[in-house]
C-alpha positions, 0 to 999 in steps of 0.5 A: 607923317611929320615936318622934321626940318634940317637947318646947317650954317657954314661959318661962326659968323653965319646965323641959323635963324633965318633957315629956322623961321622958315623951316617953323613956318613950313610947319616943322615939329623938330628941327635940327641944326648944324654949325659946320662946313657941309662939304669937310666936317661930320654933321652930328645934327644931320646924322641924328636928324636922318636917324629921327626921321621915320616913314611918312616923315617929310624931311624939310630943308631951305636949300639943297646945298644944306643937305648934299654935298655933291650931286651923288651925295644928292642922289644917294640922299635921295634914294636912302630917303625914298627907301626909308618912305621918307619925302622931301621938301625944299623951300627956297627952291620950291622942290617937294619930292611928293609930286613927279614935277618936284623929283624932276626939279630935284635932280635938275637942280641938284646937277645944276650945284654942282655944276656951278661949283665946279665952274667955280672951282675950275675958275679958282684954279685957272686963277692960281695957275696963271698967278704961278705963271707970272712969279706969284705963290699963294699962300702965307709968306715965310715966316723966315728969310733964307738967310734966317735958315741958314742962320738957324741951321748954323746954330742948331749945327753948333751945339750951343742952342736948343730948338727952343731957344733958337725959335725964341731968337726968330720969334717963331714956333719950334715948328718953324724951326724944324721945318727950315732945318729940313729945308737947309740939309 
């Protein structure tokens, strides 16, 4: 019947301490802790952390996002957990899945990340679509010009230049190169 708390930060720059102070003062005997994006990267401490947890075990995490990564991941979680005899307690959002109340609040909660993530989404894509409309692209600039295609492509052509030495001359990579190669066919 032990406290095992799951702690995870998005970025380097991000600090994991303050999830740890609170999941120590929750009571949590063992804590694990990932330094990883939640919706891309593996998890190992999320992984280790599940294969720790026992029946009777209570699984503590300062918000929902730092377990789920999507309302079905949630659910998923949430069954897996409940099948294990495992419960849930979610501090900043006051959620514990001992109580009826605390598994309503859960899925309510969880449809309601992700909806606002998907609000986000949708408003980022919105967004580059009416930056297309008026003649902008996203993204990084070109690191070469069309003209430094066509030189680079006149080049290669002759013979004279490995790739090595004509990216040397454009200062770029000899990705770079390839790929103004392909493009100027």
């Amino acid at each position: 019947m032990a406290l095992i708390g799951y702690a995870r930060v998005s970025t380097r720059d991000q600090h994991e301490e303050s999830q740890e102070d609170l999941l120590r003062e929750a009571g949590c005997e063992r804590i694990f802790v990932d330094k990883v994006s939640g919706k891309l990267a593996r998890r190992p401490d999320w992984d280790r952390c599940l294969e720790y947890l026992r029946p009777g075990d209570t699984l503590v995490i300062t918000r929902l996002s730092r377990a789920a990564r999507s309302v079905r991941n949630l659910t998923e979680l949430a069954e897996q957990l409940k099948e294990r005899g495992i419960e849930m307690l979610v501090l900043k959002q006051q959620i514990d899945t001992r109580t009826p109340a605390g598994r309503l609040t859960f899925h309510i909660l969880g449809a309601v990340d992700e909806f606002q993530a998907d609000l986000i989404a949708e408003n980022t894509r919105e967004g580059l679509a009416a930056a297309r409309a008026r003649g902008r692209k996203g993204g990084r600039r070109p690191v070469l010009s069309e003209m430094q295609k066509t030189e680079a492509r006149r080049m290669y052509d002759s013979k004279e230049y490995t790739i090595a030495k004509i990216a040397e001359a454009f200062r770029c990579s000899p990705a770079t190169i390839y790929r103004a190669l392909e493009e100027t066919k």
